[in-house]
N, C-alpha and C positions, 0 to 999 in steps of 0.2 A: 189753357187759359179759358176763366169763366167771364162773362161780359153779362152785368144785368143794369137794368136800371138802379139799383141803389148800390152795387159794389164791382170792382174789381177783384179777381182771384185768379193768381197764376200758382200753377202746384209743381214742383221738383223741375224746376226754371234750370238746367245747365248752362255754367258759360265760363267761356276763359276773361277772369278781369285779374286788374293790379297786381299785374306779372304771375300770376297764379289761377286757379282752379277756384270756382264758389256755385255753389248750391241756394236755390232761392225758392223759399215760399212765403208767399205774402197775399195779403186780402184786404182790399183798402174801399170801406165803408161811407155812404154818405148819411149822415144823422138829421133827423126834421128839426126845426126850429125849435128852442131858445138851444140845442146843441150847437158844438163844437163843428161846423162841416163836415169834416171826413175825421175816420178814427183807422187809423192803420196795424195793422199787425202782421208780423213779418219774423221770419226766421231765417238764418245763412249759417250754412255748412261750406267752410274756408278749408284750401288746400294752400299753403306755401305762399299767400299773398301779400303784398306789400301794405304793411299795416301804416305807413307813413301816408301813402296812396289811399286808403280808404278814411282814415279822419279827414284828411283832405275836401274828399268828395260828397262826405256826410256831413260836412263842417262844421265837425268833433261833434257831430252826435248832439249838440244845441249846450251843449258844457264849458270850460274853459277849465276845467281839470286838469285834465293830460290833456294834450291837444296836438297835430299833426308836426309842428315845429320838434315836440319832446320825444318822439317815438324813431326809431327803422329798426328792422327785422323783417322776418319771413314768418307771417301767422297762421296757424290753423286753431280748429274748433267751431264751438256753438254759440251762435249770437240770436238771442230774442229783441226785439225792438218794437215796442208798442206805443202810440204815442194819439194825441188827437191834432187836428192841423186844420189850418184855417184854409179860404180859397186860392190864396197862392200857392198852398201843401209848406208851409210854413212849419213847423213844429211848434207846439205850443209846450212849454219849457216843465211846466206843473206839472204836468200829465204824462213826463217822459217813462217808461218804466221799460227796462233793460236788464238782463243777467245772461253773462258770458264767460264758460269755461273756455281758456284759450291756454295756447302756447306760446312762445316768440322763442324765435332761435337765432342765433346772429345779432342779438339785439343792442340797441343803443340805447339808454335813458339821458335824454342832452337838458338842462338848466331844468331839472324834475324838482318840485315846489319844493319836496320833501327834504332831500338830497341837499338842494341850493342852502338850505337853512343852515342844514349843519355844515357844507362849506365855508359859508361865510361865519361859524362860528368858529370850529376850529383850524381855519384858512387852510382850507385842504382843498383845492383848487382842481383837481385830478377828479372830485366828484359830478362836477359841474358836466361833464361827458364821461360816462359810464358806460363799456362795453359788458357782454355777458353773453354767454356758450347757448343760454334758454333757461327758459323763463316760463313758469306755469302757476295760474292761477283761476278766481274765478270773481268776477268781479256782479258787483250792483248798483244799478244807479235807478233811484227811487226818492220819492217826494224829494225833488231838486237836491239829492244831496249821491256823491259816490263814493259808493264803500269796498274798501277792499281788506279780506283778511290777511292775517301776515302773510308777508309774499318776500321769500326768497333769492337776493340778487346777488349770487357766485362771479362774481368778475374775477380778471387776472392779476387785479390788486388788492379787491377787497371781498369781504364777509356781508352783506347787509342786510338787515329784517326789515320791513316797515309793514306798519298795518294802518288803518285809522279811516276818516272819513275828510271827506273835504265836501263842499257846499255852493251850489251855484251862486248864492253872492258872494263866494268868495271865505268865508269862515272856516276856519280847516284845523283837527287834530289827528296828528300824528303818534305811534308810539314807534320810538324807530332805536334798534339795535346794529352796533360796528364792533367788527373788530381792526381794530386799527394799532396792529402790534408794534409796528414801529414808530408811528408819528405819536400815537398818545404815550407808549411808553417811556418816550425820551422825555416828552414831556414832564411826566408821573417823577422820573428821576431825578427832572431837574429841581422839581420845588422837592423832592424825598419827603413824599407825603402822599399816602392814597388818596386823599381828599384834598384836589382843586375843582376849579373852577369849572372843572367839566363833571363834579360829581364822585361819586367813589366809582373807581374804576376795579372791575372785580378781577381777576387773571383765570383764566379758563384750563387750565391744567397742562399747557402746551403751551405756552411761553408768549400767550399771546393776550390782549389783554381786550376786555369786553366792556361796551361801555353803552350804558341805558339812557336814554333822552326821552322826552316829551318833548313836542310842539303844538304849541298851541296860538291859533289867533287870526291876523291876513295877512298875506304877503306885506302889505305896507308896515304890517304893526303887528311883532309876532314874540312870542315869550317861548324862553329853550329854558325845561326844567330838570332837574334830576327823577327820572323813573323809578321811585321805589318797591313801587308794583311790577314794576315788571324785572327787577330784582329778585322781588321773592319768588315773581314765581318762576323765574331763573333757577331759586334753590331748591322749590319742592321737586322741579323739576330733577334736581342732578340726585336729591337725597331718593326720588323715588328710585330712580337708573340703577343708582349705590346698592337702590333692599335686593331688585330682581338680581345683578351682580352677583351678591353672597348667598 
């Protein structure tokens, strides 16, 4: 630990927290006037920790994204966390700037913004708590908005992609891919029609049937469209597969 008049510096900080192992470096700066007070910057290296337990205690990071109610698992990886902070060590929300390669293993996604939309559209209820074996990704939260590339959620019931961005007030799009073989295909069957109300639904060569959405809008007021884009590039995708193939 460094101790000066204008900062704080603790360097490869060990400690057992939130049922797990974390690594800690952080340097927490005072700025002269018309600045921001303190400017913090901070890195953690996470073993196996209870990631429900650290939104919790960072109270989600100054976001309302994903937040401590939506998460459990057991996390590890690299967390950056920059931020500037008034004399309470308040976080000041503009200034958050954040990027974390992480894991979750064990994990739960519970009422996920993303997820919820499309339950309450095609009343798939089962989405609304989502278990998964792990989960890897790498996320960014920058000028008040969090992005995350498509991210891969293998559960025991479903297939699911989502990517997109969401926004501290609230403004959020999603591009989000299901396979949901049996509930949309019965559907698909009943009206004997590729094209309802959920879109053309493409069949993926295994019996199982893939289905593209867009979301877009707030939680209060939110529009689900058909993904055409993310259609095609569904097929450049399969056509390229097909050339290496032959």
């Amino acid at each position: 630990m460094q101790i000066a008049s204008d900062h704080l510096k603790l360097n490869d900080v060990e400690f057992n927290a939130f049922s797990g192992k974390a690594f800690l470096q952080a340097d927490l700066k005072s700025e002269p006037s018309p600045h921001p007070p303190f400017i913090l910057d901070s890195k953690f290296f996470l073993e196996n920790v209870d990631i429900h337990q650290i939104f919790q205690s960072f109270n989600n990071f100054g976001q309302n994204y994903i937040t401590a109610h939506n998460l459990r698992g057991e996390l590890s990886g690299e967390l950056t966390f920059n931020s500037q902070m008034n004399h309470h060590l308040e976080v000041h929300k503009g200034s958050v700037y954040s990027l974390s390669n992480v894991e979750i293993e064990n994990g739960e996604l519970i009422d996920f913004e993303p997820l919820m939309s499309i339950s309450n559209f095609v009343n798939v209820d089962e989405l609304r708590h989502v278990t998964f074996s792990q989960l890897s990704n790498q996320i960014t939260i920058k000028d008040q908005s969090v992005r995350i590339p498509e991210m891969q959620i293998n559960s025991s019931s479903y297939d699911i992609q989502v990517s997109g961005y969401h926004r501290f007030n609230n403004r959020f799009s999603y591009d989000v891919s299901l396979l949901l073989s049996q509930i949309l295909s019965e559907k698909a069957r009943q009206k004997n029609d590729d094209d309802s109300k959920f879109g053309i639904i493409q069949e993926d060569g295994v019996g199982q049937s893939r289905l593209f959405l867009k979301i877009h809008g707030t939680p209060e007021q939110y529009a689900i469209e058909y993904n055409k884009e993310g259609l095609r590039e569904k097929i450049r995708s399969d056509l390229h597969q097909e050339k290496k193939e032959l």
